[in-house]
C-alpha positions as CSV (number, residue, x, y, z in Angstrom):
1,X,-29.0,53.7,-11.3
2,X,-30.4,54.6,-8.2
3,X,-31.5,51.0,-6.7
4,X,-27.9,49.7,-7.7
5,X,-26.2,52.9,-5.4
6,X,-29.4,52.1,-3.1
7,X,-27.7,48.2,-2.4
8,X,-24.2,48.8,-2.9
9,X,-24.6,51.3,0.5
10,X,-27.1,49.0,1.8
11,X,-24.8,46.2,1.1
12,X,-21.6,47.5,2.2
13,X,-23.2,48.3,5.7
14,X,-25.1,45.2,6.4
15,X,-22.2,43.2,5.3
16,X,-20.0,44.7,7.8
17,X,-22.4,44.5,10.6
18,X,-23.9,41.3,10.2
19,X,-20.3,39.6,10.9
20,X,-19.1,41.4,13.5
21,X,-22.1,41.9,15.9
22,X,-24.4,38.8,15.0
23,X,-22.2,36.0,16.6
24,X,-24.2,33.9,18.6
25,X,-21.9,35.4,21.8
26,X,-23.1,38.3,21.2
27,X,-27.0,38.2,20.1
28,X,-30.0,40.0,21.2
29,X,-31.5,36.5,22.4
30,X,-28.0,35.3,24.1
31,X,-26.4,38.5,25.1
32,X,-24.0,38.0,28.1
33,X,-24.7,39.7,31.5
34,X,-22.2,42.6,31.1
35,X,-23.3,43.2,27.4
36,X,-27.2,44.0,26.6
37,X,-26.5,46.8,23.9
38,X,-25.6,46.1,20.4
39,X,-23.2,49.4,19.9
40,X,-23.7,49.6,15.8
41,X,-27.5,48.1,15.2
42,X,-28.8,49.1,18.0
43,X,-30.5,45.4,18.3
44,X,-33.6,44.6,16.0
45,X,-34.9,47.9,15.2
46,X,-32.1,48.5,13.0
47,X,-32.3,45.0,11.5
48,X,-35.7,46.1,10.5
49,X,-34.4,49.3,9.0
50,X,-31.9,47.5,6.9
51,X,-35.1,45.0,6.1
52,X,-37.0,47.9,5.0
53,X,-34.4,49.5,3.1
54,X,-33.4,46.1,1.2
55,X,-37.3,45.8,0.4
56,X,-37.4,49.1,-0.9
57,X,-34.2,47.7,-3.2
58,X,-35.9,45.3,-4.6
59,X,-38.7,46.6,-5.7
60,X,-36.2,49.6,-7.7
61,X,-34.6,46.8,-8.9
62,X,-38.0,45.1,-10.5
63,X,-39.1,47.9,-12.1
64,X,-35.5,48.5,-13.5
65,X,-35.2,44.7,-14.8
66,X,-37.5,43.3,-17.1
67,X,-37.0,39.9,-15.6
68,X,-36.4,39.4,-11.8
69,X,-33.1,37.1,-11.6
70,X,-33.7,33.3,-10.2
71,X,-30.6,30.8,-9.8
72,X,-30.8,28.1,-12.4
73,X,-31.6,25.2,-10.1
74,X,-31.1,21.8,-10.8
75,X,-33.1,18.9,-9.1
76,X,-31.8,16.2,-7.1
77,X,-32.4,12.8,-6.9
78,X,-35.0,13.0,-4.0
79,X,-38.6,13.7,-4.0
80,X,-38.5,17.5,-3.0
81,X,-35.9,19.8,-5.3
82,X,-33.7,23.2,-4.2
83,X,-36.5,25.2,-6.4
84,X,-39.7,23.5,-4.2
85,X,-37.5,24.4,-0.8
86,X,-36.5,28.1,-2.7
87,X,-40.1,28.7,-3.3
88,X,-41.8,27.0,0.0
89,X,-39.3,28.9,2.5
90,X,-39.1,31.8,0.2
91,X,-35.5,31.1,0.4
92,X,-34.6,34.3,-2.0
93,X,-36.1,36.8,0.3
94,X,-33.4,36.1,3.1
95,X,-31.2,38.8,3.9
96,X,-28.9,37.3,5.6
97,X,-28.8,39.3,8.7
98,X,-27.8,37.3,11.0
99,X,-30.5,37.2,13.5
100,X,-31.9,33.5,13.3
101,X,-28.2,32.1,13.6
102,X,-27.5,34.5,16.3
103,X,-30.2,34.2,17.9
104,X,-30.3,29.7,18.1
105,X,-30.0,28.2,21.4
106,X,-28.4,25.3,20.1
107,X,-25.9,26.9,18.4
108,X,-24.1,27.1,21.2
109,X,-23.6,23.6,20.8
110,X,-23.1,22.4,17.4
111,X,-22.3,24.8,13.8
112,X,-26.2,25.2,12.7
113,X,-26.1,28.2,10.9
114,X,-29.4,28.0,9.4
115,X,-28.9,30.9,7.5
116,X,-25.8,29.8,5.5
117,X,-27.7,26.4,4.4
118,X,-31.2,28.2,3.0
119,X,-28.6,30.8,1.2
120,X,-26.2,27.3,-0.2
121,X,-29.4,26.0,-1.8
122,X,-31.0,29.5,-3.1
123,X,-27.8,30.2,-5.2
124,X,-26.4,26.8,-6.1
125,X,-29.4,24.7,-6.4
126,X,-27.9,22.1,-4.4
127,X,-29.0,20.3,-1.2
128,X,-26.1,19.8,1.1
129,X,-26.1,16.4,3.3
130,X,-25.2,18.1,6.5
131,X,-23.9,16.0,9.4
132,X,-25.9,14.5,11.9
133,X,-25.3,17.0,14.8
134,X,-26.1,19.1,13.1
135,X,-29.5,18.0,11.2
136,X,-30.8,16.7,14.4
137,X,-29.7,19.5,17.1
138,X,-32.8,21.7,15.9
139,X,-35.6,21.8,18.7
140,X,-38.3,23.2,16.0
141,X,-37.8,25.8,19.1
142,X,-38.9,28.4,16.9
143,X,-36.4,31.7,17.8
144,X,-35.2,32.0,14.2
145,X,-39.0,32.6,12.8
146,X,-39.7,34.8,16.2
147,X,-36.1,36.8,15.8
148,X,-36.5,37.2,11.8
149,X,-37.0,40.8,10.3
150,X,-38.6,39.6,6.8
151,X,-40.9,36.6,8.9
152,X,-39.5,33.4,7.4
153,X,-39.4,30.5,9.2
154,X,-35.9,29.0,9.3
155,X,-36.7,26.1,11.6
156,X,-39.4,24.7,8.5
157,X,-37.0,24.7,6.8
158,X,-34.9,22.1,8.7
159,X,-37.8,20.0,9.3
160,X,-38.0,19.7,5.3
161,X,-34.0,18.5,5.5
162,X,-35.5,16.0,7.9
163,X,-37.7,14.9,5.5
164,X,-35.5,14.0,2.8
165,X,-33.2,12.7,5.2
166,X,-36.2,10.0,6.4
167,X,-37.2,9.2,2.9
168,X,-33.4,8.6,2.4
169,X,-32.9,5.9,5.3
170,X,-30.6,8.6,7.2
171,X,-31.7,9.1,11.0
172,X,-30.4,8.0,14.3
173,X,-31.8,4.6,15.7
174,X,-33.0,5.8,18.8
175,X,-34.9,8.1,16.3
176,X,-35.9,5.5,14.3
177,X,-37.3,3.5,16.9
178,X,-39.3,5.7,18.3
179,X,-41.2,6.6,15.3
180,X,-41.4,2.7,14.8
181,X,-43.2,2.8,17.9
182,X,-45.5,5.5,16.8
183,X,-46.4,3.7,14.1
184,X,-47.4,0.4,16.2
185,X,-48.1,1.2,19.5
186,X,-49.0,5.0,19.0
187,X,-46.5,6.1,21.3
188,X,-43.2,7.4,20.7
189,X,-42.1,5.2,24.2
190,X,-42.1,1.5,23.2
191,X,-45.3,0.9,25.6
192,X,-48.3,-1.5,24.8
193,X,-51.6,0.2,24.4
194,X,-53.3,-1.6,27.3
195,X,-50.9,0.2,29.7
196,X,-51.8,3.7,28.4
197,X,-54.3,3.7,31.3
198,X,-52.9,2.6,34.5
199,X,-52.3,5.6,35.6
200,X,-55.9,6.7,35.8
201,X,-56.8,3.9,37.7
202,X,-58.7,4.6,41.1
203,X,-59.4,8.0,39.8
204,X,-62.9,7.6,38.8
205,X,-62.6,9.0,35.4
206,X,-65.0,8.6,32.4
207,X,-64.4,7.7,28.8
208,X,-65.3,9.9,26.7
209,X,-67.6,7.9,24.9
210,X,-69.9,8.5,28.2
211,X,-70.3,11.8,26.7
212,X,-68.6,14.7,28.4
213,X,-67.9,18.4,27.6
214,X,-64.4,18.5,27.6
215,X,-62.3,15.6,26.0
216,X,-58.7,15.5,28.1
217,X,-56.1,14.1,26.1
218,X,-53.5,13.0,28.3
219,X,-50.4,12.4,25.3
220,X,-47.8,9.9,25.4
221,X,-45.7,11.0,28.0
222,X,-48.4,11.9,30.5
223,X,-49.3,8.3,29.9
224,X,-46.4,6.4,30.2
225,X,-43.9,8.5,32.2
226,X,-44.5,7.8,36.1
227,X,-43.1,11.6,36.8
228,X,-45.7,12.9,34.4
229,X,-48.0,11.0,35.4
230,X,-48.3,12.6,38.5
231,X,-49.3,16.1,36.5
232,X,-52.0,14.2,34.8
233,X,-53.5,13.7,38.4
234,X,-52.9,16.7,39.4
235,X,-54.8,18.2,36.5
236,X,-57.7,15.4,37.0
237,X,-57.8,16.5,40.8
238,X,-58.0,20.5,39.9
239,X,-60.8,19.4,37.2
240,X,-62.6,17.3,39.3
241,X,-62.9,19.8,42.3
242,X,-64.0,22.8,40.0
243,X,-67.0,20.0,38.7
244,X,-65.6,19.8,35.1
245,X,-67.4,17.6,32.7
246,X,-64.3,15.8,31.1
247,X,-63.7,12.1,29.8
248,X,-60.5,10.6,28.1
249,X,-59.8,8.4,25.1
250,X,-58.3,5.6,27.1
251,X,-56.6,2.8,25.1
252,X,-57.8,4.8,21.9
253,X,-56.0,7.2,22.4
254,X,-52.6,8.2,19.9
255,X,-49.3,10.0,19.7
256,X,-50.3,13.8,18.4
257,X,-48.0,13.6,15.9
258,X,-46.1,16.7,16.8
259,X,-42.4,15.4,17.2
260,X,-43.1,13.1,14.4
261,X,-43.6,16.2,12.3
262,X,-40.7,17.5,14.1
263,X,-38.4,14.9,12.6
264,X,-39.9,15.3,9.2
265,X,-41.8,11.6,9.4
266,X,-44.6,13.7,7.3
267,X,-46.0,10.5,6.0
268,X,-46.6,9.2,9.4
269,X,-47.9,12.4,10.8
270,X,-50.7,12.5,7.9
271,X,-51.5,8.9,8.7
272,X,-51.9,10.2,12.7
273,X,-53.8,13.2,11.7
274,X,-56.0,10.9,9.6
275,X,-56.7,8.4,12.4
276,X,-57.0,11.2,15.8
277,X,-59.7,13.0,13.1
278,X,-61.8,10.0,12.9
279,X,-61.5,9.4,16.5
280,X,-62.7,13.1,17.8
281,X,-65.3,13.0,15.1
282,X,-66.5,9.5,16.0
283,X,-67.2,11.0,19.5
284,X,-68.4,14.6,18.8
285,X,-64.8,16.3,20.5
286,X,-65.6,19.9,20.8
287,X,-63.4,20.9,23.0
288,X,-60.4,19.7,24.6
289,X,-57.3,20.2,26.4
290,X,-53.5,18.8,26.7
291,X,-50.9,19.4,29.6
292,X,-48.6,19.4,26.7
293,X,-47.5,22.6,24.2
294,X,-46.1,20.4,21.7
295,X,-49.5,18.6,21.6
296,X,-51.2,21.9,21.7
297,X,-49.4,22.9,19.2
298,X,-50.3,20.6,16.6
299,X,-53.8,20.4,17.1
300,X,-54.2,23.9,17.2
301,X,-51.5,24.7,14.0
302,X,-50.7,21.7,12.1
303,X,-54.1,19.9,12.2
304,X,-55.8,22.3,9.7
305,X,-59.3,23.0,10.2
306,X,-60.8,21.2,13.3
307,X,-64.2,21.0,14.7
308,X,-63.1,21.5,17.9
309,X,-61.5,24.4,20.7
310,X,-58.0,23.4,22.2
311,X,-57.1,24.6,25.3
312,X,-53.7,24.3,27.4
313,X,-54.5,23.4,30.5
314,X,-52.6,27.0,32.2
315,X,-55.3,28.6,30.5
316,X,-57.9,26.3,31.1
317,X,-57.2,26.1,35.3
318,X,-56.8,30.5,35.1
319,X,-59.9,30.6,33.3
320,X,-61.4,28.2,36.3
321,X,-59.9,30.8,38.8
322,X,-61.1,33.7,37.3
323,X,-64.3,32.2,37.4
324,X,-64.3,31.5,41.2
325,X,-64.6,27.3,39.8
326,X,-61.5,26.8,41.4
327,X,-60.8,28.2,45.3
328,X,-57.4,28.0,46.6
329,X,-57.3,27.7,50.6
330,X,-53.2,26.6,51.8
331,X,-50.5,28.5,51.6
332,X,-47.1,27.7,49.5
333,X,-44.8,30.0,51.1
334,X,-42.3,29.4,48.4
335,X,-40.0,31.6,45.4
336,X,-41.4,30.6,42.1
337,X,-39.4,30.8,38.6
338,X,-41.7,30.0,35.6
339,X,-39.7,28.8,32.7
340,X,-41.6,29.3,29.2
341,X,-41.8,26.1,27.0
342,X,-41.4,27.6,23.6
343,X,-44.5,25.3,21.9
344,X,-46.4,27.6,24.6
345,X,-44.9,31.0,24.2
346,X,-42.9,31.5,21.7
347,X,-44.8,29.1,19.0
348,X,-48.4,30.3,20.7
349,X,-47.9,33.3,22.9
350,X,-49.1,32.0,25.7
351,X,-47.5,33.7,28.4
352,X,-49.6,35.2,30.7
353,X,-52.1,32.5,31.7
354,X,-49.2,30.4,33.4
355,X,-48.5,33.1,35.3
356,X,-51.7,34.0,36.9
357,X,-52.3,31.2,38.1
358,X,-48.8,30.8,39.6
359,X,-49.8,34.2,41.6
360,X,-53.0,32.9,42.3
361,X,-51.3,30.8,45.0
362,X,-51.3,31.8,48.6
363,X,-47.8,32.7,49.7
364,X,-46.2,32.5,46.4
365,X,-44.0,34.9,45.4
366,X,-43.4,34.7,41.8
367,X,-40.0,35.2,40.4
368,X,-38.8,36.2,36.5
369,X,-35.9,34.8,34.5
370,X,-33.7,37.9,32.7
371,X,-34.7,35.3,29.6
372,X,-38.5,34.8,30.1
373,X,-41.0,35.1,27.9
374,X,-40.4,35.2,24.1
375,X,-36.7,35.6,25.0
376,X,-36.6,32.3,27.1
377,X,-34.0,29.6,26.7
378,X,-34.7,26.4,25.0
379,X,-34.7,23.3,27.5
380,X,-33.6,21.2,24.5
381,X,-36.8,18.9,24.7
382,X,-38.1,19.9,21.2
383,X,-38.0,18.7,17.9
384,X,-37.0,15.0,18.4
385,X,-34.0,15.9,20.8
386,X,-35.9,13.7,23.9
387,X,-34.4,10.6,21.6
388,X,-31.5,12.5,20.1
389,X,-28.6,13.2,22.1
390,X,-25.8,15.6,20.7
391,X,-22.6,16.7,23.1
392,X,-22.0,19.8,24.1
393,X,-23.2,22.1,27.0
394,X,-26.7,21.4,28.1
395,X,-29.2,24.5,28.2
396,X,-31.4,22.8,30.8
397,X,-28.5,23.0,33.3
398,X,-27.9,26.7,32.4
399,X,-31.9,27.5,33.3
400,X,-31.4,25.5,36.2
401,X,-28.6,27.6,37.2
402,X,-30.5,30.8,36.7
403,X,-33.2,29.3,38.5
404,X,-30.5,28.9,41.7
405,X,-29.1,32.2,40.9
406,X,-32.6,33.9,41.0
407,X,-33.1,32.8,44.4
408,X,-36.2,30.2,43.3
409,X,-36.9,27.2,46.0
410,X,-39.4,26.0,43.1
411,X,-38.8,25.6,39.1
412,X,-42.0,25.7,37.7
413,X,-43.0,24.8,34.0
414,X,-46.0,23.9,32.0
415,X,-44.7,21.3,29.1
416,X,-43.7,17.6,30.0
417,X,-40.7,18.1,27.8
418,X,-39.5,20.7,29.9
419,X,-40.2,19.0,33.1
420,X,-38.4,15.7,32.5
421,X,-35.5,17.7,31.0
422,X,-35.4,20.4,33.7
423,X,-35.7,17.7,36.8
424,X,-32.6,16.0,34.8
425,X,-30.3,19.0,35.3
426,X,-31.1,19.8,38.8
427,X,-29.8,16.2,39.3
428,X,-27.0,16.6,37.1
429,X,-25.6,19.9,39.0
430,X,-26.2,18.6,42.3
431,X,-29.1,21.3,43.2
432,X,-31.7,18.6,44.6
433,X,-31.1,20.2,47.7
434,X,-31.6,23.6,46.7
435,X,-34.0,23.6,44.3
436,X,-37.5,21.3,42.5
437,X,-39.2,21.5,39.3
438,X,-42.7,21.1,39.2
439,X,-45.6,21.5,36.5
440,X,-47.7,24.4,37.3
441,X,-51.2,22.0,38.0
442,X,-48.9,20.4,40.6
443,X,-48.7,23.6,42.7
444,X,-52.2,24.2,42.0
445,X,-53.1,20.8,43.3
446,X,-51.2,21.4,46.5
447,X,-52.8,24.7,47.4
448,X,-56.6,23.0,46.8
């Protein structure tokens, strides 16, 4: 008797809440400037209460019930079935709060309410084909596992969508292609293998198989891209002056794997993870480090257990600092903004090594978004979205209009994703004049 007057109240409030202060307009991640305060929940404290409080339900409700109550769900005609996604995302323990679809950059942009899908396949059993903008808008940015009171991870969820969506044939071409590419070239950028390289030439770098203690893995887009490119150097110029011991894979080297995951191309990823493995073990890789998050990111979470230490290079180059490896001698002069890439902070929580070595610069006065940190805005660039365009307002051109707003001369980031993306907006809202975006081992370079 008393758990069902225990959730009626519960209920009854949450209910009533959850609709009227949880609107994307309005949520703790995307509040706007006049409106920080949540007047009824008093922002995620109170979404924990209610948490708590629904726990505490639950568990009345199991001792009052001789059998806890599961949907009869039916399976479809796919390879994964609503009870595999119920179980995997522990679909049943959502509470519907609010808080991931509130809290979703993109859903500024297209109707992804993550929330309403996990709930339509935990009580009917079904699995609804979604449309395309809206099964591809997802970055994998992470905000709904962050923002979530009872610690799912909506975003996994997606990327299982994704899956079935593959297996079924259903993905944009541009998608498509790119993964094709993975698959033969190991790069998502339609680029031969014996062009993974020229932008290391003249630099006097080693191969790894010379022995070294650091492997660098440069990544796709550091490889191909002439604008990333140029943070690649940047990195091998920092390394080279502080006397790190560091080769590269060369013409060996593949695609991570980590926006192929993304996409839900699990098949592929496995056969990456497979083939990098052999490759790190063929050459004793004990430590390395990536310019990239997203690469990062999957070596570090999605690789399993490794034999080897990955670094970032922000916390690589601070550690350098710290260390007196690294002296910085000219002066910047310049306003700094440092945008978070959420495969670094939010996925990783690295924050504060970016950071210190920003302010490590001579004459660099370092400036802070109102969204930094775990609260910072997506660029976009995640979860397949470099090959997937959907319409709609572009977040990179808000940041870049913060950045301009802040009073920043200088955009600085630490993800390739975010750098391409980023650089794009500035052009797009006509602030070349105003303002640049550069990767964080670029300022470091200029100030050696």
């Amino acid at each position: 008797m008393y758990a069902c007057c225990l959730a009626t109240t519960t209920f009854s409030h949450f209910r009533t809440v959850s609709t009227t202060f949880l609107t994307p307009t309005t949520s703790p991640m995307f509040p706007p400037h006049s409106q920080t305060k949540m007047p009824i929940l008093g922002g995620f404290r109170s979404i924990k209460l209610i948490s708590a409080l629904l726990d505490l339900f639950c568990f009345l409700l199991r001792k009052t019930l001789k059998k806890s109550y599961v949907p009869n769900l039916g399976k479809c005609d796919i390879k994964m079935n609503a009870q595999e996604l119920v179980q995997r995302h522990k679909l049943l323990e959502c509470i519907q709060c609010g808080m991931c679809t509130g809290s979703c950059p993109v859903s500024r942009k297209v109707d992804l309410n993550i929330r309403r899908y996990m709930r339509e396949v935990a009580v009917t059993g079904k699995i609804v084909k979604y449309s395309q903008d809206v099964l591809w808008s997802c970055t994998t940015c992470s905000t709904c596992g962050l923002r979530c009171p009872k610690g799912l991870s909506p975003f996994e969820f997606l990327i299982d969508m994704r899956s079935m969506a593959v297996e079924e044939g259903q993905i944009p071409p541009t998608l498509r292609d790119a993964l094709e590419s993975v698959f033969k070239n190991g790069n998502p950028w339609d680029r031969i293998r014996s062009k993974r390289t020229e932008w290391a030439q003249g630099l006097n770098i080693k191969h790894i198989s010379q022995g070294a203690e650091i492997l660098y893995y440069v990544g796709c887009t550091a490889s191909y891209d002439p604008r990333i490119q140029e943070v690649a150097k940047s990195l091998v110029k920092c390394l080279q002056k502080a006397g790190v011991d560091f080769g590269i894979l060369g013409e060996e080297e593949n695609c991570c794997g980590n926006e192929v995951y993304g996409v839900g191309e699990k098949g592929l990823f496995e056969f990456l993870v497979e083939e990098n493995m052999k490759l790190f073990n063929k050459y004793g890789v004990k430590r390395m480090v990536t310019t990239c998050p997203h690469g990062y990111n999957t070596f570090k979470n999605r690789y399993g257990q490794t034999s080897f230490e990955v670094q970032h290079h922000s916390q690589l180059l601070a550690s350098l600092i710290e260390n007196g490896k690294l002296k910085l001698s000219k002066e910047l002069n310049k306003k700094v903004i440092y945008h978070d890439p959420c495969f670094l902070g939010k996925q990783n929580g690295i924050y504060d090594e970016p950071r210190k070595v920003i302010e490590s610069i001579p004459g660099v006065e370092l400036l802070e978004f109102d969204r930094s940190r775990e609260r910072s805005l997506c660029c976009e660039g995640g979860g397949g979205r470099m090959w997937v365009d959907i319409p709609g307002p572009r977040l990179a051109e808000i940041r870049v209009q913060n950045a301009v707003d802040a009073g920043a001369e200088i955009l600085a980031v630490a993800c390739p994703f975010c750098l391409l993306t980023l650089e794009d907006a500035v052009k797009t809202t006509g602030f070349e004049e105003k303002i640049k975006v550069m990767d964080i081992a670029e300022l470091l370079a200029l100030a050696l």
